[in-house]
C-alpha positions as CSV (number, residue, x, y, z in Angstrom):
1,X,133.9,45.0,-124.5
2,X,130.0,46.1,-124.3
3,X,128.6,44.2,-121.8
4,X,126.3,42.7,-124.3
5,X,128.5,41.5,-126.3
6,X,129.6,39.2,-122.8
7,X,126.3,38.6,-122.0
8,X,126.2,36.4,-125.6
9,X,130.2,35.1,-125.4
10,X,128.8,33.7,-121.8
11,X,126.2,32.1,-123.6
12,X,128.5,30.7,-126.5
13,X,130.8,29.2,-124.0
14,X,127.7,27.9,-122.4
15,X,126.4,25.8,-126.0
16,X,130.1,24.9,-126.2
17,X,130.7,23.7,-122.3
18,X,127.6,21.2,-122.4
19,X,129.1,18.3,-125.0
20,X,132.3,18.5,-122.8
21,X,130.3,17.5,-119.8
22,X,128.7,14.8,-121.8
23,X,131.5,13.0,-122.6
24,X,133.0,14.2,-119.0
25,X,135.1,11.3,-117.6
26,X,133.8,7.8,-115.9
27,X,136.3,8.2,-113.1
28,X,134.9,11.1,-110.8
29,X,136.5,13.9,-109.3
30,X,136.7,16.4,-106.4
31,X,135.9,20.0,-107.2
32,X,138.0,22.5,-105.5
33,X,136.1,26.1,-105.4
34,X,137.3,29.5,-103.6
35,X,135.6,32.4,-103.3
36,X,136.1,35.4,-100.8
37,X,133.3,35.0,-98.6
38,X,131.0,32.4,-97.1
39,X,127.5,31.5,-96.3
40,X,125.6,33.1,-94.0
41,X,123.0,29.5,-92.9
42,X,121.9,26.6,-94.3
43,X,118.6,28.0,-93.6
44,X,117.0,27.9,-97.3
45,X,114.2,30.5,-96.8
46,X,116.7,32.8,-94.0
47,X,118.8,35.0,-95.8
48,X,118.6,36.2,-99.6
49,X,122.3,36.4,-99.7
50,X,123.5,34.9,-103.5
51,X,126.6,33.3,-102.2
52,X,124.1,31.6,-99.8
53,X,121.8,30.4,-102.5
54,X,124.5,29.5,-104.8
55,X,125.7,26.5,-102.5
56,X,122.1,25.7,-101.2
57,X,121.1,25.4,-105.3
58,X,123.3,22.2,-104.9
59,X,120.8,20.1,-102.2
60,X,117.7,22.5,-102.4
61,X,115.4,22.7,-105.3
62,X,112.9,24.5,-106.6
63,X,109.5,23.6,-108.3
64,X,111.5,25.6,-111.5
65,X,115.1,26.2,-112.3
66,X,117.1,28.1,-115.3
67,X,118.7,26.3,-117.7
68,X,122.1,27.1,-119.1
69,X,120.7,29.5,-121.0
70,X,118.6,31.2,-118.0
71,X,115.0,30.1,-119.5
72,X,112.4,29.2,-116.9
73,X,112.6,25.1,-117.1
74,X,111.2,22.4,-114.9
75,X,112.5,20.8,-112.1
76,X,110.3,19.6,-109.1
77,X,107.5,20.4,-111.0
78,X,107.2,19.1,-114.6
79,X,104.3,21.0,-115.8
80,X,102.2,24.2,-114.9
81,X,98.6,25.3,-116.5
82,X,96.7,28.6,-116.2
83,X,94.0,27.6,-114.3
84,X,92.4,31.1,-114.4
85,X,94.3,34.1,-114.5
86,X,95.1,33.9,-110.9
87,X,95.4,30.3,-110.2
88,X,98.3,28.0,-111.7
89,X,98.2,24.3,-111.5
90,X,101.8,22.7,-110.9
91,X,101.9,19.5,-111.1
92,X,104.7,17.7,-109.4
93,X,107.4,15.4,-110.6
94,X,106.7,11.7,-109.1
95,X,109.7,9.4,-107.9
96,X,111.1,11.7,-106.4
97,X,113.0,11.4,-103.0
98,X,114.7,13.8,-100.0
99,X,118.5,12.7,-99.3
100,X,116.9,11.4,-96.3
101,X,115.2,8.9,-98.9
102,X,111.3,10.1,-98.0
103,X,109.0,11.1,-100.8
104,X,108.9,14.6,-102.0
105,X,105.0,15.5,-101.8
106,X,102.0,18.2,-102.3
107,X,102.9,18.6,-98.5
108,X,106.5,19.9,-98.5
109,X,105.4,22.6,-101.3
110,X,102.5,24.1,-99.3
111,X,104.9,23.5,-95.6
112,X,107.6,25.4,-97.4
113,X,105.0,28.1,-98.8
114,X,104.2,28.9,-95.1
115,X,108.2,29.0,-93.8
116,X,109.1,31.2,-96.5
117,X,106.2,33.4,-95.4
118,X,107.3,34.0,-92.0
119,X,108.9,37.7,-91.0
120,X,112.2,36.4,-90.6
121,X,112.2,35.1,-94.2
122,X,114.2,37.2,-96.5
123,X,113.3,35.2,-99.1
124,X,109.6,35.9,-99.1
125,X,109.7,38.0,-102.8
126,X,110.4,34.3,-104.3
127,X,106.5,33.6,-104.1
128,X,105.3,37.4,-104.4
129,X,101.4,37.6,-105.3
130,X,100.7,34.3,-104.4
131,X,98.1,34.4,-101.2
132,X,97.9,30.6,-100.8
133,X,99.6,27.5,-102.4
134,X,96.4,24.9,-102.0
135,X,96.6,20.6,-102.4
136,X,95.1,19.4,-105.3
137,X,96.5,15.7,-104.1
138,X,99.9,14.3,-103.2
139,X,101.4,15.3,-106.4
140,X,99.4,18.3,-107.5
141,X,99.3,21.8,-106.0
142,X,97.6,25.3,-106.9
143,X,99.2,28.5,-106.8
144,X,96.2,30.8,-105.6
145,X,97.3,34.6,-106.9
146,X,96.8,38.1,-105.7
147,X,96.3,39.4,-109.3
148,X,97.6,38.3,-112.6
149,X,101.4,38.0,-112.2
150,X,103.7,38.4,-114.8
151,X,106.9,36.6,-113.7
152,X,105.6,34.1,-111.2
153,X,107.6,31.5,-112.6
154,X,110.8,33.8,-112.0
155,X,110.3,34.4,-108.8
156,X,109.8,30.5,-107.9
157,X,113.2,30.0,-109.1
158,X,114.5,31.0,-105.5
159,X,111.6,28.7,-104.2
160,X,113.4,26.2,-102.1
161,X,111.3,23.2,-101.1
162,X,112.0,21.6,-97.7
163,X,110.9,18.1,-96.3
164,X,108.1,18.9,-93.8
165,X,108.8,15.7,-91.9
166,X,112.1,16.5,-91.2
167,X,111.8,20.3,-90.1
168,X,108.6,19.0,-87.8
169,X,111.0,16.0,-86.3
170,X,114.1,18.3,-85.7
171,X,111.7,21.2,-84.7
172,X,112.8,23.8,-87.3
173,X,109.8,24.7,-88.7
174,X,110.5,28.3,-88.0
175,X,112.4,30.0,-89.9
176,X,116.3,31.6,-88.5
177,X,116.2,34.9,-86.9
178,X,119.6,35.5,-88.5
179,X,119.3,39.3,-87.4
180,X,118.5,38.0,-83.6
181,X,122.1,35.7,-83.8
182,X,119.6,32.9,-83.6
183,X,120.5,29.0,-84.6
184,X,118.2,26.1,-85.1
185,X,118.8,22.8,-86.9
186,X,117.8,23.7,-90.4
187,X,120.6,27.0,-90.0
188,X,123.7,23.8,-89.9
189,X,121.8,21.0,-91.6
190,X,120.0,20.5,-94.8
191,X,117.7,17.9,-96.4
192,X,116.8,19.0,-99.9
193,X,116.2,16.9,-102.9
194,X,119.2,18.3,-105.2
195,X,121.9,16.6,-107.1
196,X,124.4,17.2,-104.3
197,X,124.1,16.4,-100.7
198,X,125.7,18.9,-98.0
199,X,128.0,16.7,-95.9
200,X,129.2,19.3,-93.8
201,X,129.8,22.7,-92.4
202,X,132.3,24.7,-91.0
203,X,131.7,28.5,-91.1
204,X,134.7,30.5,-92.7
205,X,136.5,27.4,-93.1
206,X,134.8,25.4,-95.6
207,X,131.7,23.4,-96.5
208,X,131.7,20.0,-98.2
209,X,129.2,18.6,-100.7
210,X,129.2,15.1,-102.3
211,X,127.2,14.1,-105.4
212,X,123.8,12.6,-104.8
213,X,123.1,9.3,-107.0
214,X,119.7,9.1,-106.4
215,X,118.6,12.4,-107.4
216,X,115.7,13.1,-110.3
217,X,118.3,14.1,-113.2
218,X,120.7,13.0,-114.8
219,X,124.1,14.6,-113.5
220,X,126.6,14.6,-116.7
221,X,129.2,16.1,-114.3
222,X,131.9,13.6,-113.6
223,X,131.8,16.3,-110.2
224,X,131.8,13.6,-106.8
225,X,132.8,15.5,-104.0
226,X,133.0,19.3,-103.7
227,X,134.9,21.2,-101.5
228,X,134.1,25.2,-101.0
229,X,136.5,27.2,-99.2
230,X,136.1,30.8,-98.2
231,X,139.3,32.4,-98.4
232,X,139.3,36.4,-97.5
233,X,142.9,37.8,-98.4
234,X,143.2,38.6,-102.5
235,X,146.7,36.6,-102.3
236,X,146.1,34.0,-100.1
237,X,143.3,33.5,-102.8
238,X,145.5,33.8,-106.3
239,X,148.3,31.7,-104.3
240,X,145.8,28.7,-103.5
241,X,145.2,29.1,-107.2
242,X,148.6,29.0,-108.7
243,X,149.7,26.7,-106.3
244,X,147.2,23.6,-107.2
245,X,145.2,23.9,-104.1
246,X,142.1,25.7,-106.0
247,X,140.6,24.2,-108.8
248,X,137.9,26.9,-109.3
249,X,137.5,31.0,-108.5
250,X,135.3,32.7,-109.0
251,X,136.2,36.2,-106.3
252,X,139.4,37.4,-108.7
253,X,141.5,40.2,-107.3
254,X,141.1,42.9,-109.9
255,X,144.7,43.9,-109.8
256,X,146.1,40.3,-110.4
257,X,143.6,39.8,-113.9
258,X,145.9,40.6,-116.5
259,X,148.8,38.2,-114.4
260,X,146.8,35.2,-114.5
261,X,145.4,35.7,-118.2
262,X,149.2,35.2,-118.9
263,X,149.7,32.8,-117.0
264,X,149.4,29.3,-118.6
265,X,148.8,27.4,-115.5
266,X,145.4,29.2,-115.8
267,X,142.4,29.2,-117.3
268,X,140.3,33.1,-117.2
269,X,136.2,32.7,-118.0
270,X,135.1,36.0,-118.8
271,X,131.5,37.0,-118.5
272,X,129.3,40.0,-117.0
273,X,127.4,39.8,-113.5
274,X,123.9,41.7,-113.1
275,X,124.8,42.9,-110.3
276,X,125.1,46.8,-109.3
277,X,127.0,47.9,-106.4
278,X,125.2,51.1,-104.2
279,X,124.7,53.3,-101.6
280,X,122.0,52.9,-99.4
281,X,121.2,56.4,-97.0
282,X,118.8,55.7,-94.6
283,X,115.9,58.2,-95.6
284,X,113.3,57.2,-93.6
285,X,114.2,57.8,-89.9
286,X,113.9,61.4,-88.2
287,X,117.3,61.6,-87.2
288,X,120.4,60.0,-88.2
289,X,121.9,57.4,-86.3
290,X,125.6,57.9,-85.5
291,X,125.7,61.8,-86.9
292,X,126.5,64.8,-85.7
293,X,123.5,66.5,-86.9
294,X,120.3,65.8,-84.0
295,X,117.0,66.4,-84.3
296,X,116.1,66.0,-87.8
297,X,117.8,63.7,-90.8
298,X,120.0,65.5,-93.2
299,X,119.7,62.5,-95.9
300,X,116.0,62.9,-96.0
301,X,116.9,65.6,-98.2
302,X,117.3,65.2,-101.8
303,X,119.9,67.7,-102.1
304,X,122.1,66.1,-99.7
305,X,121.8,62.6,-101.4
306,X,122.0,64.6,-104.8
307,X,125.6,65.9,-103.5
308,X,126.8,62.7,-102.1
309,X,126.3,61.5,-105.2
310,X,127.9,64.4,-107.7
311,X,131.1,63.9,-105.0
312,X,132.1,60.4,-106.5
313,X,134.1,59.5,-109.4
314,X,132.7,56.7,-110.6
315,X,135.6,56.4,-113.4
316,X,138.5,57.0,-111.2
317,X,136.9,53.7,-109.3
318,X,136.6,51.9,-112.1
319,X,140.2,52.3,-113.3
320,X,142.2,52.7,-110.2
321,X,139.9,50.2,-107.9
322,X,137.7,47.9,-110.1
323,X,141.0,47.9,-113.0
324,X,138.5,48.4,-115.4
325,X,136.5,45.1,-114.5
326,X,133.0,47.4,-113.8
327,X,130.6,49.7,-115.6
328,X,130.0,52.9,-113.9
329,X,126.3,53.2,-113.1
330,X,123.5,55.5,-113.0
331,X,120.9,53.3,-112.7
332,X,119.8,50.6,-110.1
333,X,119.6,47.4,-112.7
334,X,123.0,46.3,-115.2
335,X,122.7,45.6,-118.2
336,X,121.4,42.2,-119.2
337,X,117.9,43.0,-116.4
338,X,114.7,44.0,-118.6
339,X,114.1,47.4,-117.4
340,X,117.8,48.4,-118.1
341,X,118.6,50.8,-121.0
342,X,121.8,52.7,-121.8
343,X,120.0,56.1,-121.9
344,X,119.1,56.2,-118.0
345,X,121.8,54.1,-117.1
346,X,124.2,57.6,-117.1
347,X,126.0,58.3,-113.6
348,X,126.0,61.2,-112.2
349,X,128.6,63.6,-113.2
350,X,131.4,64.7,-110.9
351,X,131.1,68.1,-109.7
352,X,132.6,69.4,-106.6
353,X,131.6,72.7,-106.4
354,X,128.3,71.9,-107.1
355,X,128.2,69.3,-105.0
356,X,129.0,71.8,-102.2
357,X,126.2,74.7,-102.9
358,X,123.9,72.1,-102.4
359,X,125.1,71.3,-99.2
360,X,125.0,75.0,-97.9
361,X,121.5,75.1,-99.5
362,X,120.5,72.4,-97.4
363,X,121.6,73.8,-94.1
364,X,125.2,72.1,-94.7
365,X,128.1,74.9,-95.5
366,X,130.4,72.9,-93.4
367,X,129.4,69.6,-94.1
368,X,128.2,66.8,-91.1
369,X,129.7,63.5,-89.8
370,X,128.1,59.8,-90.1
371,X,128.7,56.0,-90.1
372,X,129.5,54.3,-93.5
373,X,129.0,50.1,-92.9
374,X,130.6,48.3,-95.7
375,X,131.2,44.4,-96.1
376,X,135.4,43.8,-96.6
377,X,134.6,40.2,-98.1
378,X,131.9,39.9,-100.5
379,X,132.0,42.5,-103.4
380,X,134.9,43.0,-105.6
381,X,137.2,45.2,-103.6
382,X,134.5,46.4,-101.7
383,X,136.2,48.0,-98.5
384,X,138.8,49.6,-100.7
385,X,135.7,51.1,-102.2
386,X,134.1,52.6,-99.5
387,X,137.5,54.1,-98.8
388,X,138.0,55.9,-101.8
389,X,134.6,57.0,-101.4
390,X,135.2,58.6,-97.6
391,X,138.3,60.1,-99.2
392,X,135.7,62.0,-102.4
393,X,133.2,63.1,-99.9
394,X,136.2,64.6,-97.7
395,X,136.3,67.3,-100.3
396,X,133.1,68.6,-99.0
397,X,133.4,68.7,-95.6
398,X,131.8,65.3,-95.1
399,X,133.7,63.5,-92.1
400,X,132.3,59.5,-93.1
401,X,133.3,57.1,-90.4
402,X,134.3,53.8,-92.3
403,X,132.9,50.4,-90.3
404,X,133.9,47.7,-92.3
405,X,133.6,44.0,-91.2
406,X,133.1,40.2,-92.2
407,X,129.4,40.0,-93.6
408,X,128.1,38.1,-91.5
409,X,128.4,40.6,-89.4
410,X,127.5,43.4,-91.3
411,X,124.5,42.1,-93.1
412,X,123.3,41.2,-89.0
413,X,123.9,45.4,-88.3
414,X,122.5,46.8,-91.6
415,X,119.3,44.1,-91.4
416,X,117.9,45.7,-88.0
417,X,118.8,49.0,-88.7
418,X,121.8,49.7,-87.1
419,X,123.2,52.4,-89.7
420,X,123.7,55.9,-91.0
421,X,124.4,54.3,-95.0
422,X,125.6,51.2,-95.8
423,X,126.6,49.4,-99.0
424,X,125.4,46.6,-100.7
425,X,125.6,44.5,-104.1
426,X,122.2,43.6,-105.6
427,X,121.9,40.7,-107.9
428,X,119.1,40.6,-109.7
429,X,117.8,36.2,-109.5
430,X,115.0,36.9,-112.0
431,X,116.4,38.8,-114.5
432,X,113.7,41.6,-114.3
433,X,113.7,45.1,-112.9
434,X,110.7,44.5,-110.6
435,X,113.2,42.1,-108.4
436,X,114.8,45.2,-107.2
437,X,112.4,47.7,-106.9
438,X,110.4,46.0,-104.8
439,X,112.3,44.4,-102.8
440,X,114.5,47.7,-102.0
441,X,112.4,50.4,-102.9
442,X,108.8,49.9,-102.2
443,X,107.7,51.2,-98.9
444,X,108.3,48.0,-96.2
445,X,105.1,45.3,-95.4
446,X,104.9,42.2,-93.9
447,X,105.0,40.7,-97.2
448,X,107.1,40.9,-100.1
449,X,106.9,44.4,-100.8
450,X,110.7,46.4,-99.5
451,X,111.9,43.0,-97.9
452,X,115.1,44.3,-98.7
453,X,114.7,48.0,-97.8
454,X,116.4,48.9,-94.6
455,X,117.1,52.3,-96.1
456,X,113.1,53.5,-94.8
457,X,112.4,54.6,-98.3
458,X,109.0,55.3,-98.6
459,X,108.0,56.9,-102.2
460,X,104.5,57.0,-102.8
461,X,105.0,57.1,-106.8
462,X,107.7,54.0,-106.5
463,X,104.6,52.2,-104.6
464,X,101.8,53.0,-107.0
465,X,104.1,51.8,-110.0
466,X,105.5,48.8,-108.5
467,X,101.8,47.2,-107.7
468,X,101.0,47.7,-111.0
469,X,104.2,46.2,-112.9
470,X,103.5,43.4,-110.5
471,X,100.0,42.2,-112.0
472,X,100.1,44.0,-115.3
473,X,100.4,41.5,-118.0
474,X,100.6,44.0,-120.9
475,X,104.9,43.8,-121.6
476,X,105.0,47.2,-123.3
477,X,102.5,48.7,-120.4
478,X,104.9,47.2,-118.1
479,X,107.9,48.4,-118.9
480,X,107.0,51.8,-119.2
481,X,105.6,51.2,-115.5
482,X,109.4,50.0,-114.7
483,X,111.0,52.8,-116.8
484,X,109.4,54.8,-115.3
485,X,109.9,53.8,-111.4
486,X,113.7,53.3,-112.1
487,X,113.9,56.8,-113.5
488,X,111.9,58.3,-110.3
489,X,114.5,56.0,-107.9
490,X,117.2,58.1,-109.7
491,X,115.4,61.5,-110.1
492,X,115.5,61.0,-106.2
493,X,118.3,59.1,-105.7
494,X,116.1,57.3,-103.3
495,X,119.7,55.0,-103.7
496,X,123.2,55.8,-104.8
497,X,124.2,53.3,-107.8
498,X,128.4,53.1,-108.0
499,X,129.0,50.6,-110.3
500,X,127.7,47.0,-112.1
501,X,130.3,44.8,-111.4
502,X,132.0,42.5,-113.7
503,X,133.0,38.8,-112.9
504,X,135.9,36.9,-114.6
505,X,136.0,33.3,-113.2
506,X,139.8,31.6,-113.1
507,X,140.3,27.9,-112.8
508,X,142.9,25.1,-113.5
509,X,143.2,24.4,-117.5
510,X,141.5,21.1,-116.9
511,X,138.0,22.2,-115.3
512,X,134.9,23.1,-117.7
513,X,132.3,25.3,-116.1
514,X,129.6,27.3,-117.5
515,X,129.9,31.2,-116.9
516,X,126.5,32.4,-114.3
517,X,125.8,35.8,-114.7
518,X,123.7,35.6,-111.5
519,X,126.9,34.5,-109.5
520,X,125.8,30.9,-108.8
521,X,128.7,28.3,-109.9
522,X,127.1,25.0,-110.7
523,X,128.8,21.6,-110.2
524,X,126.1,19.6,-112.6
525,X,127.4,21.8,-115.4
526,X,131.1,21.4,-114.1
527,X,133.9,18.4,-115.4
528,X,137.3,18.2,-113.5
529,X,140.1,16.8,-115.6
């Protein structure tokens, strides 16, 4: 099934989902939920990590949210003006309280702008453009902007306010230094103003939730307690499942699918993830760590990365690996992201032989060695990838050392730079191709711009079309600007797209749930029966 076709059966069972919940039952209920991996910190502004965000959505809040439907809607802020075409008013919902029961003011928004800010803050795209967020009075704030910005209110959305008092009396108004190993309070412990209340934390064991009565909304969800358990095996996962233990997952085993749509203990919610599984090289450094060529960097080379590339079979992946449950990619944005089209999205085709004269023209008849980092619990079936993968680029030579670990521990090596390629999944939170060019494209600041890119890329023509998509305002101007960047990213293969993945959910015949194609399970829009 096209993936667009999904995208609108996800939003159907969406429309059809929300009545249930309305009429969900008076007595509540504890939600069960497994996935493979857990989070990385409580730490709201730490690590842009989705299965991080999506149980941090539950107690932190932004000024915006998406609705069921993903449209930019209100949340701590109820309305937003165009003060001038580089200043927005927000004006801020009253009433409203922290778990802690203090008042959500003017002064959490512009404490969190500032934490969010801060180097260690992976999270910094999430207010891109904006230079200063400015009191108006307790319940009124000014975004003061760069330049115009097209999808401010899309990158809010990942926003997370924080209580000021309580980071200044627990001293944790710096933000983690996850890469450094480092703890503080806000890393175990959160205060946010959500509709569920974190009750507790045990890392790679499970963290508990319980519904917060006092929150701002109402909560239709007859969803009390909630219980998320990160469970790494594939059967110790379908087992919990089958056996009662699970109410909800959302990490299926590919190869156990087509068992559990059969079975009728179980309930399968299909739906597409814009999400797109890649290579990154690193590009940027003068030689290679953990190679065997020294003195110079043989993936600086476009023919190398070109080679790489033209080595894997994206299609035998996809049916022997992924079962058929991803699209093979060519571009660095699925389906369902603006910016996507099927033309560019075309992978590169297999070739061998080809693959090899470009190796010899590059200095590289006989191949080289390096170190591959992969994550073996948070993508679909992602260290069986990589293997396949070591095995395809075997065929020219190509001796890939396979490090693959937890990660938490992998995102710590790949985020200082401790690595010849790694892979990664990137979900795109705003639903726009600018998300992922700048973050892992553009050249690295100490803003925004290639927060993400620990690759080194540094493409002068990526950076002059990225700062103009981000203030041009003109939608056909800028999408030809982001058309045009995602084709150069692939002209180069600056990155090495595999695959979008997609994400059936499976859960107990009695639980309702709305399909998230940004990988973010909601218990508000969730009924246990």
């Amino acid at each position: 099934m096209k993936l667009r076709t999904l995208l609108s059966a996800a939003a159907l069972s969406a429309l059809m989902a929300l009545p249930v919940q309305a009429q969900a039952q008076a007595q509540t209920q504890t939600l069960r939920w497994a996935a493979q991996n857990d989070i990385l910190t409580m730490d709201p502004h730490s690590q842009n990590h989705a299965t991080t965000l999506a149980l941090l959505q539950h107690a932190y809040e932004g000024l915006v949210r998406y609705s069921a439907k993903y449209e930019v809607e209100p949340a701590l802020a109820t309305k937003w003006t165009m003060v001038s075409p580089t200043q927005v008013r927000f004006e801020l919902r009253r009433g409203v309280k922290f778990h802690d029961g203090s008042p959500f003011t003017a002064d959490d928004v512009v404490f969190s702008f500032g934490r969010v800010k801060q180097p260690n803050a992976t999270l910094s795209a999430s207010v891109s453009g904006v230079t200063e967020v400015r009191k108006v009075d307790d319940h009124t704030v000014d975004f003061i902007l760069a330049a115009p910005n097209p999808i401010l209110l899309r990158n809010a959305i990942n926003f997370y306010i924080m209580s000021k008092s309580w980071s200044e009396k627990n001293r944790t108004t710096n933000v983690q230094d996850y890469k450094a190993k480092e703890e503080n309070f806000a890393s175990r412990n959160a205060m946010g103003t959500g509709p569920y209340r974190i009750t507790a934390w045990m890392p790679e064991q499970r963290l508990t939730m319980t519904r917060n009565d006092g929150w701002w909304d109402k909560n239709t969800s007859n969803v009390k307690d909630v219980v998320y358990t990160p469970i790494k095996s594939d059967p110790t996962r379908v087992a919990a499942l089958l056996s009662g233990d699970v109410d909800l997952l959302t990490d299926l085993p590919t190869q156990d699918v087509a068992r559990l749509r059969a079975d009728p203990k179980v309930k399968i919610l299909d739906g597409p993830e814009v999400r797109t599984i890649f290579l990154a090289p690193d590009v940027g450094s003068a030689e290679l760590k953990y190679s065997s060529v020294k003195g110079k960097n043989p993936f600086a080379d476009k023919r190398v990365r070109q080679a790489l590339s033209m080595a894997i079979d994206r299609v035998a992946i996809q049916r022997n690996i992924m079962r058929g449950l991803s699209i093979p990619a060519g571009l660095m944005v699925a389906p369902g992201v603006n910016g996507h089209t099927d033309d560019l999205d075309q992978p590169a085709k297999v070739d061998v032989e080809g693959a090899k004269k470009l190796l010899a023209e590059a200095g590289y008849p006989q191949g080289f060695e390096f170190r591959l980092n992969c994550p073996n619990n948070r993508y679909v079936n992602d260290e069986e990838i990589c293997q396949a993968i070591v095995a395809m680029w075997a065929k020219l030579g190509i001796k890939a050392s396979l490090v693959a670990e937890n990660m938490a521990t992998f995102s710590q090596k790949f985020q200082n730079f401790d690595s010849s390629m790694y892979l990664l999944g990137w979900g795109v939170a705003t639903y726009d191709a600018q998300y992922t060019i700048q973050a892992l494209v553009r050249t690295r600041t100490a803003g925004a711009d290639g927060n993400f890119n620990f690759s080194k890329i540094s493409d002068p023509v990526v950076d002059r079309l990225t700062d103009a998509m981000k203030v041009e305002t003109d939608n056909t101007k800028r999408n030809a600007e982001i058309r045009e960047a995602l084709l150069r990213i692939k002209d180069e293969v600056l990155l090495i797209p595999l695959h979008h993945q997609m994400r059936p959910w499976a859960m107990k015949p009695g639980v309702t749930t709305i399909h998230r194609s940004d990988d973010r399970p909601e218990a508000r829009y969730t009924s246990v029966n």
